[in-house]
C-alpha positions in Angstrom: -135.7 46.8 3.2 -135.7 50.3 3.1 -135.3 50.8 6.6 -132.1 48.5 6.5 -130.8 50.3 3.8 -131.1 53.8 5.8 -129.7 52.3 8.9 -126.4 51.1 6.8 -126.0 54.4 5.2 -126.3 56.2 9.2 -123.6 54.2 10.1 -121.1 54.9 7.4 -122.1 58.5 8.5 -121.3 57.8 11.9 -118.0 55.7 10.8 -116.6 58.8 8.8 -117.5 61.6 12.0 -115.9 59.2 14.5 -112.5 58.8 12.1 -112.2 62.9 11.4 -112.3 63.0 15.0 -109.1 60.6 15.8 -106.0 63.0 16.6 -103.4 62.3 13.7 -99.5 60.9 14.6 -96.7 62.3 13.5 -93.6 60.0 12.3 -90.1 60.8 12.7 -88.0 60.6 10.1 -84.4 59.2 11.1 -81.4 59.4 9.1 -80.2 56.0 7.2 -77.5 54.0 9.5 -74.3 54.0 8.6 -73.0 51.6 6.9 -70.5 48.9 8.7 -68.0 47.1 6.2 -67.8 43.3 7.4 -64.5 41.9 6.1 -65.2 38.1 5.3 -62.9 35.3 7.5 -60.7 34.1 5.0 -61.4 30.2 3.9 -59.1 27.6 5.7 -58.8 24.5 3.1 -56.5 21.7 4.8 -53.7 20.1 2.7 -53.9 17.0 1.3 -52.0 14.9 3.2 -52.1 12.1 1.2 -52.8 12.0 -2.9 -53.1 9.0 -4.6 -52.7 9.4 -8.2 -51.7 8.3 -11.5 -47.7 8.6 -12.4 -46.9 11.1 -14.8 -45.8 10.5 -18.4 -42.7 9.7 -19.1 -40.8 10.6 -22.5 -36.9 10.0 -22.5 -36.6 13.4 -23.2 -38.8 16.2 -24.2 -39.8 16.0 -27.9 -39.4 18.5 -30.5 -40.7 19.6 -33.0 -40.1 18.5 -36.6 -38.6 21.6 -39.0 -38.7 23.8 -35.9 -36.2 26.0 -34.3 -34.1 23.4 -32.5 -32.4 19.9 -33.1 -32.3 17.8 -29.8 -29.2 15.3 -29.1 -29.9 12.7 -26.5 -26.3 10.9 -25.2 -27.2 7.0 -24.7 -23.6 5.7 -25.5 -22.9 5.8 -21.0 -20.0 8.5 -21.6 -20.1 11.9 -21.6 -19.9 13.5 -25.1 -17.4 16.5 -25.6 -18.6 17.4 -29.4 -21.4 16.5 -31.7 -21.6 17.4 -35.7 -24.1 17.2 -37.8 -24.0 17.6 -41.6 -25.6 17.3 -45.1 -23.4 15.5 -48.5 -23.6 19.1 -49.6 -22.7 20.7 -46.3 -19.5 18.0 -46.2 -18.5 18.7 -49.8 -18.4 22.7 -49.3 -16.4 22.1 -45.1 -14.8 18.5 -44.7 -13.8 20.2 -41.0 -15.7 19.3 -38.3 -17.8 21.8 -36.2 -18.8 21.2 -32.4 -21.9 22.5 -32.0 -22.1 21.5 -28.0 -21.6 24.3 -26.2 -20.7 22.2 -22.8 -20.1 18.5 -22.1 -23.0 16.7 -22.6 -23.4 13.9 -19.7 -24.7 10.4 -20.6 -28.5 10.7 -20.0 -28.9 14.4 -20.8 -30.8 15.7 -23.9 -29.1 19.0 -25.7 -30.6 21.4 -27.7 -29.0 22.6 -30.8 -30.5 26.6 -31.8 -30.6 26.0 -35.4 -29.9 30.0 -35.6 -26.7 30.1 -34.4 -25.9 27.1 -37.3 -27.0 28.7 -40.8 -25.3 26.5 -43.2 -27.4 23.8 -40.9 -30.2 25.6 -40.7 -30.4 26.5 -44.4 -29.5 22.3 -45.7 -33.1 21.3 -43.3 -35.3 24.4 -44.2 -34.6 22.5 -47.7 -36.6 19.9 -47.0 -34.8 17.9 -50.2 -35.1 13.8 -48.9 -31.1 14.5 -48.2 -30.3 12.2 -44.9 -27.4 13.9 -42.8 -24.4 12.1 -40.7 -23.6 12.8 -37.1 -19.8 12.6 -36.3 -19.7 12.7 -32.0 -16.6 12.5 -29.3 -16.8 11.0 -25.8 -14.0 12.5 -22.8 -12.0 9.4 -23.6 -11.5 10.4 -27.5 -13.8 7.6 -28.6 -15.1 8.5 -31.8 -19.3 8.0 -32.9 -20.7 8.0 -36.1 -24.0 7.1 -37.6 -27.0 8.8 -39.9 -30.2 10.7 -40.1 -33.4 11.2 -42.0 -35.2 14.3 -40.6 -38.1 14.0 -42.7 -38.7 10.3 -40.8 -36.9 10.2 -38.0 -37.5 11.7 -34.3 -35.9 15.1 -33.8 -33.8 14.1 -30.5 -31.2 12.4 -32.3 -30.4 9.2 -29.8 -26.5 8.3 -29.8 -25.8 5.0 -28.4 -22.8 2.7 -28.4 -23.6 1.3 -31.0 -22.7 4.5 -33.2 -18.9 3.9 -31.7 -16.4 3.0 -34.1 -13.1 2.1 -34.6 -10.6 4.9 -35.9 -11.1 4.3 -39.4 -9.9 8.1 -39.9 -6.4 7.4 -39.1 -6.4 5.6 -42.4 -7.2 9.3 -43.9 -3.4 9.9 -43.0 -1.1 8.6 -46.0 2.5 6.7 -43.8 5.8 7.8 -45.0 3.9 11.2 -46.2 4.6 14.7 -46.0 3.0 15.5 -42.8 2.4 14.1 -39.3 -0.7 14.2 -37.8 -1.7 14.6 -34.2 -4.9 14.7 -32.4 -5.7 16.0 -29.6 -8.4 14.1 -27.7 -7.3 14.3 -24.1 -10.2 17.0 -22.8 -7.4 19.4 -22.6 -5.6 22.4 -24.0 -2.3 21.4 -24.9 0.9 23.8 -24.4 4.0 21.7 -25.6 4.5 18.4 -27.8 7.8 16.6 -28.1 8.8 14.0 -30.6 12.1 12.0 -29.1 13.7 9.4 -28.3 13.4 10.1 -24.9 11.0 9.1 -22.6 9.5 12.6 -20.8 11.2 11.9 -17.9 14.3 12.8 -19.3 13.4 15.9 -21.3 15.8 18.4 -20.2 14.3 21.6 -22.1 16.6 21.0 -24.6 14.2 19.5 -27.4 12.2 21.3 -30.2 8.6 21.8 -29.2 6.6 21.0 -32.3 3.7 23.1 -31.6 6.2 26.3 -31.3 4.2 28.6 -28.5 0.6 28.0 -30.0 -2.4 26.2 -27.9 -3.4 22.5 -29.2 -6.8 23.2 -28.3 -9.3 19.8 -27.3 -10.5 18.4 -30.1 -8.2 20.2 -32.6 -5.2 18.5 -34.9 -2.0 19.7 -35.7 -0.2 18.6 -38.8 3.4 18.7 -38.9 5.7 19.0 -42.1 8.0 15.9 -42.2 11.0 18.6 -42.5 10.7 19.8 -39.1 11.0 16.4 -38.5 14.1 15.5 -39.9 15.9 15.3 -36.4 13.6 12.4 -35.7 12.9 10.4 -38.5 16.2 9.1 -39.5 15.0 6.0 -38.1 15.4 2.3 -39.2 12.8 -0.5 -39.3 12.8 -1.0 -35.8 12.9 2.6 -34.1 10.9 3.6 -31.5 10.0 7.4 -30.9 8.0 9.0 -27.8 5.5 11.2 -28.5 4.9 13.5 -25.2 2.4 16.6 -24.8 2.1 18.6 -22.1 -1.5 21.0 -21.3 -1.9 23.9 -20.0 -2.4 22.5 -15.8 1.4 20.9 -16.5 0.2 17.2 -16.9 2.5 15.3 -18.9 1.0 12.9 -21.8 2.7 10.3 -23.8 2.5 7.4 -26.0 5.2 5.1 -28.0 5.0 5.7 -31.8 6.5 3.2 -34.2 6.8 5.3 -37.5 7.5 2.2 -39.9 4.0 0.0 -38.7 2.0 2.8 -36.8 -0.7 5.1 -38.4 0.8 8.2 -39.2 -2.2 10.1 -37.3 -1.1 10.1 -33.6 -4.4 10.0 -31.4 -3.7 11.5 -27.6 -6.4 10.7 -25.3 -6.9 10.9 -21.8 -5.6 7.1 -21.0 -2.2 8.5 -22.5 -1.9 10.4 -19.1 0.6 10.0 -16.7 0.9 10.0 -13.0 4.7 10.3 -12.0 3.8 10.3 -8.5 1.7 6.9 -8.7 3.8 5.7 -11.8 5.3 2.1 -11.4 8.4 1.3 -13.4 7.7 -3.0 -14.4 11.1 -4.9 -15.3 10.9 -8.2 -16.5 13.9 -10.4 -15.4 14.4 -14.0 -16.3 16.6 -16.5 -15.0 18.6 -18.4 -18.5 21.0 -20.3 -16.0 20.9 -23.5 -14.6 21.0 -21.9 -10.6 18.3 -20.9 -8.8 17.8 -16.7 -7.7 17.1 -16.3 -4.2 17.7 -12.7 -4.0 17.5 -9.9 -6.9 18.9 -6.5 -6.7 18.7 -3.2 -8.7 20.9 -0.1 -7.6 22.6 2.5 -8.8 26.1 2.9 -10.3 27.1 5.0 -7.2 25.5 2.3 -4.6 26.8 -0.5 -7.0 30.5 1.0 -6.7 30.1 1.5 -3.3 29.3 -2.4 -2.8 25.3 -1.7 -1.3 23.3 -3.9 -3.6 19.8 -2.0 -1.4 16.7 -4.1 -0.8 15.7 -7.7 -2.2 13.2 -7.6 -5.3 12.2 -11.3 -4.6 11.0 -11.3 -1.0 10.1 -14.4 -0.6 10.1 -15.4 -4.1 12.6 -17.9 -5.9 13.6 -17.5 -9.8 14.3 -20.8 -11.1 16.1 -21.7 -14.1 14.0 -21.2 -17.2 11.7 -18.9 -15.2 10.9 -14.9 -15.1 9.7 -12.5 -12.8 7.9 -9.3 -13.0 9.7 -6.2 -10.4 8.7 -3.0 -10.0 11.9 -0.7 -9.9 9.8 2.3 -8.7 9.5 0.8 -5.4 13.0 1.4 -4.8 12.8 5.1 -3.3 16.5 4.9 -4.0 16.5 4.7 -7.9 13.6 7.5 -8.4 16.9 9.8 -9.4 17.6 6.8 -12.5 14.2 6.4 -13.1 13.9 10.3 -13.7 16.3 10.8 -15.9 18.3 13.0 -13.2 21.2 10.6 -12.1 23.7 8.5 -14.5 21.0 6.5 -15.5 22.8 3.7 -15.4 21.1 0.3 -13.4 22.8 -2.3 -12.0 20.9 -5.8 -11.4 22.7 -8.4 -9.2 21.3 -11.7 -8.7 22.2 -14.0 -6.1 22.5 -17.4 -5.3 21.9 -19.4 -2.0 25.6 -20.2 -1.8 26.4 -16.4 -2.9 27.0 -16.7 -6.4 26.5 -13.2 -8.2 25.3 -12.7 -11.8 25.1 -9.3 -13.0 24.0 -7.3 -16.0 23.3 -3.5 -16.3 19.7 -1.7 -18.2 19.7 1.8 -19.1 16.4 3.3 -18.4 14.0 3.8 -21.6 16.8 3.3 -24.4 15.9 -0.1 -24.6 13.5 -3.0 -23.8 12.2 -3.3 -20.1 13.6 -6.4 -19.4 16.9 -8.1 -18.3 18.1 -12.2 -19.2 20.3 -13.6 -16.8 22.8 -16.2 -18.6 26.4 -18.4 -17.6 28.2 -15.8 -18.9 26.9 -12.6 -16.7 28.1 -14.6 -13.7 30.1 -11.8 -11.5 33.5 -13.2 -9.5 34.1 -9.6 -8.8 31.1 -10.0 -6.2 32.2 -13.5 -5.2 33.6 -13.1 -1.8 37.4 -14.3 -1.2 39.7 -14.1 1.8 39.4 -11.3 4.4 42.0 -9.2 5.0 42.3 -7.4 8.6 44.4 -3.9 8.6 44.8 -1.7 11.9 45.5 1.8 11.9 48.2 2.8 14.2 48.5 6.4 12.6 48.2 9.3 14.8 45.2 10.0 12.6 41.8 8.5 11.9 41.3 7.7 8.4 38.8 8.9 6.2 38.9 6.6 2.9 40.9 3.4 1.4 41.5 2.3 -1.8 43.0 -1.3 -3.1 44.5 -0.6 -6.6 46.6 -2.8 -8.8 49.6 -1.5 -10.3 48.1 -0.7 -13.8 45.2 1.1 -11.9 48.2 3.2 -9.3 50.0 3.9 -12.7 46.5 5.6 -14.1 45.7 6.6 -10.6 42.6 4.7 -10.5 41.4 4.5 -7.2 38.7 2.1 -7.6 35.8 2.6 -4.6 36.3 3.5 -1.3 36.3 0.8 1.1 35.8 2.7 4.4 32.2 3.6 2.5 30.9 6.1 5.1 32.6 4.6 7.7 35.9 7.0 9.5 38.3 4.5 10.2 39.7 5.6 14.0 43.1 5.3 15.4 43.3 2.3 17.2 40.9 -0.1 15.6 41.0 -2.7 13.5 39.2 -3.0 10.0 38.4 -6.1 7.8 37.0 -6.8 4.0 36.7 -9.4 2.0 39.1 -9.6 -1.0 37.5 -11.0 -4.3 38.2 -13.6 -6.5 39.4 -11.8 -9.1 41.9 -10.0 -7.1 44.5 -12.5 -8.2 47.4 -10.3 -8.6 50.2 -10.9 -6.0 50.9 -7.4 -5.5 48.7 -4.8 -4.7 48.3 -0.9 -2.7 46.4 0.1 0.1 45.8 3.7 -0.3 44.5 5.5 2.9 43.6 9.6 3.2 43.1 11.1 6.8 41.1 14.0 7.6 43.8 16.5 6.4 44.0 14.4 3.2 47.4 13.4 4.5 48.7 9.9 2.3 49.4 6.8 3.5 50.4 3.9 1.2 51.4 0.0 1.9 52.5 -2.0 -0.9 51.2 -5.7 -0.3 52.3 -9.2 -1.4 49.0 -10.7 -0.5 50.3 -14.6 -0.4 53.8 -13.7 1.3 52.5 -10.5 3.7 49.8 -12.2 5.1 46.3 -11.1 5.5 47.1 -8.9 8.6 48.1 -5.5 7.9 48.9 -2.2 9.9 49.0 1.5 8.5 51.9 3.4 10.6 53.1 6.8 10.6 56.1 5.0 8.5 53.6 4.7 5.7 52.9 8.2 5.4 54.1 9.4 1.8 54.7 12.7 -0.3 51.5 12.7 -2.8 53.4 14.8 -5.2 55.2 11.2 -5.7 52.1 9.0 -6.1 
């Protein structure tokens, strides 16, 4: 055991000389890398293509909140709304004038939000919180007035208008009849520049006439009230007067509506279906047939063509007005009566109606003085247009003639012309000319006047049963007009 023991501890020995004589390495120390910065690939996500989801809420209009800093107004009534007004009993008894508190149209659909900041007195009656219930007065573009109420301690804060709020004009009743004052209302969406109260219908306003609103703006939505006194010229009416109540704006569009002082309100609404087109205007005549005949043909012309013996176009077409029967015309077809119509010629219509065998009945309307219709009866039935004998005359001047006149003696002793025959015909040297004498014409002696180009006279005296119906103009007839 021993001897085991001594060998072990000789080989340790022996272990420890042979390390100590093992050469020792030397390590190199190197310097750290450096270090590379390694920028990451950004991540690529593919769109969704396709999502399939859930609809989102839906709320007729974004709510708000109760006692907050804004009213909402939601517009259910299918018209746009041009003012909204909201107001307390207290706020009413302290300002019984409306306030708009839309700043812009709001369109049917849309929700508005009122800043209760820019409203005080509004502001002041909700803060209040006192149970008091407040009334909404609202306008559509057409004038059409809407009115209900409101409980904000209740009630939802988007205030819903809807046609059933509309109602009828019970505030015209406001305005007492035969009072001191006029009232007039301007609902037409526009600024208005003139207003007129006449007898006249606008087409014949000449500039003449008193404009009530004397250079001020009639702004949309605003009234004017109007002292009876600067009336006066237009009230001395009787029961059955009928006045025109016209208003121009501020792009020149023309306005107007019939007022009937003695059975109309006295507070004159103007909306927008008051408006006039004279370009696309139609001018409806009712005529009616009281005779026994039947109309095959109807004419309306003017006192220059009716003179001038052109009755125009036909009003009937292929229409028939029977006895007992009557017809609706539009007179504004006639290109050649827009002058009447407009209040820039005479004025004066003639209407001719004809027969099939050529009998003429005629009447005469004066544009807007009077009722839009004309009755034919026995007694409008016109020999003048009934056509008699023709007479032939030749002119065997050494002139061509310009115009010819047939006058009876009362009418050459007044020098009364009558119309010209030739019309816009020139009668030349040579040839013969013809028209047809009427009934009427029954005196046995009457004048041919005829004018040449030099407005030289020449004059036959006629026996129409013992000269015949065959006349010629001479140089013989030639006359000294200082004599005529």
């Amino acid at each position: 055991m021993k001897r085991i023991q001594m060998l072990f501890g000789v080989l340790c020995i022996l272990i420890v000389l042979l390390g100590c004589t093992t050469p020792i390495r030397t390590v190199e120390v190197l310097p750290p890398a450096p270090v590379t910065e390694v920028t990451p690939e950004p991540l690529v996500v593919e769109p969704e293509l396709v999502v399939v989801q859930m609809p989102k809420r839906y709320l007729k209009a974004p709510p708000v909140k109760r006692y907050g800093p804004v009213v909402g107004v939601l517009n259910s009534t299918g018209y746009d709304l041009t003012s909204f007004d909201l107001f307390s009993d207290a706020m009413y008894l302290g300002q019984d004038r409306q306030v708009n508190v839309l700043d812009e149209e709001l369109e049917d659909g849309k929700q508005a939000l009122i800043p209760l900041a820019q409203y005080p007195e509004l502001e002041a009656a909700l803060s209040a919180r006192d149970g008091s219930l407040f009334t909404f007065n609202a306008y559509d573009w057409e004038g059409d007035f809407y009115y209900g109420s409101w409980d904000p301690g209740k009630e939802n804060w988007n205030i819903e208008i809807t046609l059933d709020n509309l109602q009828e004009r019970t505030y015209t009743n406001l305005v007492p009849s035969f009072g001191d004052f006029l009232v007039v209302l301007n609902h037409t969406g526009y600024p208005l520049q003139a207003l007129y109260l006449e007898e006249k219908h606008f087409l014949q306003l000449d500039g003449s006439e008193t404009n009530l609103l004397e250079g001020t703006v009639l702004d949309t939505l605003m009234q004017v009230r109007i002292s009876t006194d600067a009336l006066a010229y237009a009230l001395d009416f009787n029961s059955y007067a009928t006045l025109y109540l016209t208003a121009i704006d501020t792009d020149g569009d023309r306005y107007q509506t019939l007022w009937y002082p003695t059975t109309d309100p006295w507070a004159i609404e103007l909306t927008a279906a008051d408006l006039d087109f004279p370009d696309d205007a139609s001018f409806w005549l009712t005529a009616s047939n009281g005779t026994e005949q039947t109309f095959w043909y109807l004419h309306a012309v003017s006192d220059e063509m009716y003179q001038a013996g052109d009755l125009g176009n036909d009003l009937l077409g292929l229409d028939l007005l029977d006895g007992g029967e009557e017809i609706d015309v539009d007179l504004a077809s006639l290109e050649y009566l827009h002058d009447e119509l407009g209040g820039v010629g005479e004025g004066l219509i003639h209407l001719v109606a004809i027969t099939n065998d050529g009998v003429q009945y005629h009447t005469t309307l004066i544009p807007y003085a009077g009722s839009l219709s004309v009755h034919f009866e026995e007694s409008d039935r016109d020999k003048e247009g009934e056509q008699g004998p023709f007479v032939t005359l030749y002119n065997e001047t050494l002139s061509d003639l310009w115009f010819l006149y047939l006058a009876t003696d009362e009418m050459a002793a007044e020098q009364d012309w009558g119309r010209d025959l030739l019309g816009d015909e020139i009668w030349e040297v040579g040839d013969p000319f013809s028209f047809s004498l009427s009934l009427v014409q029954d005196e046995e002696e009457l004048h041919l006047y005829a004018y040449d180009v030099d407005d030289q006279l020449y004059h036959k005296q006629w026996h129409r049963f013992s000269d015949g119906l065959e006349l010629t103009f001479t140089v013989e007839d030639l006359v000294d007009q200082s004599v005529v």
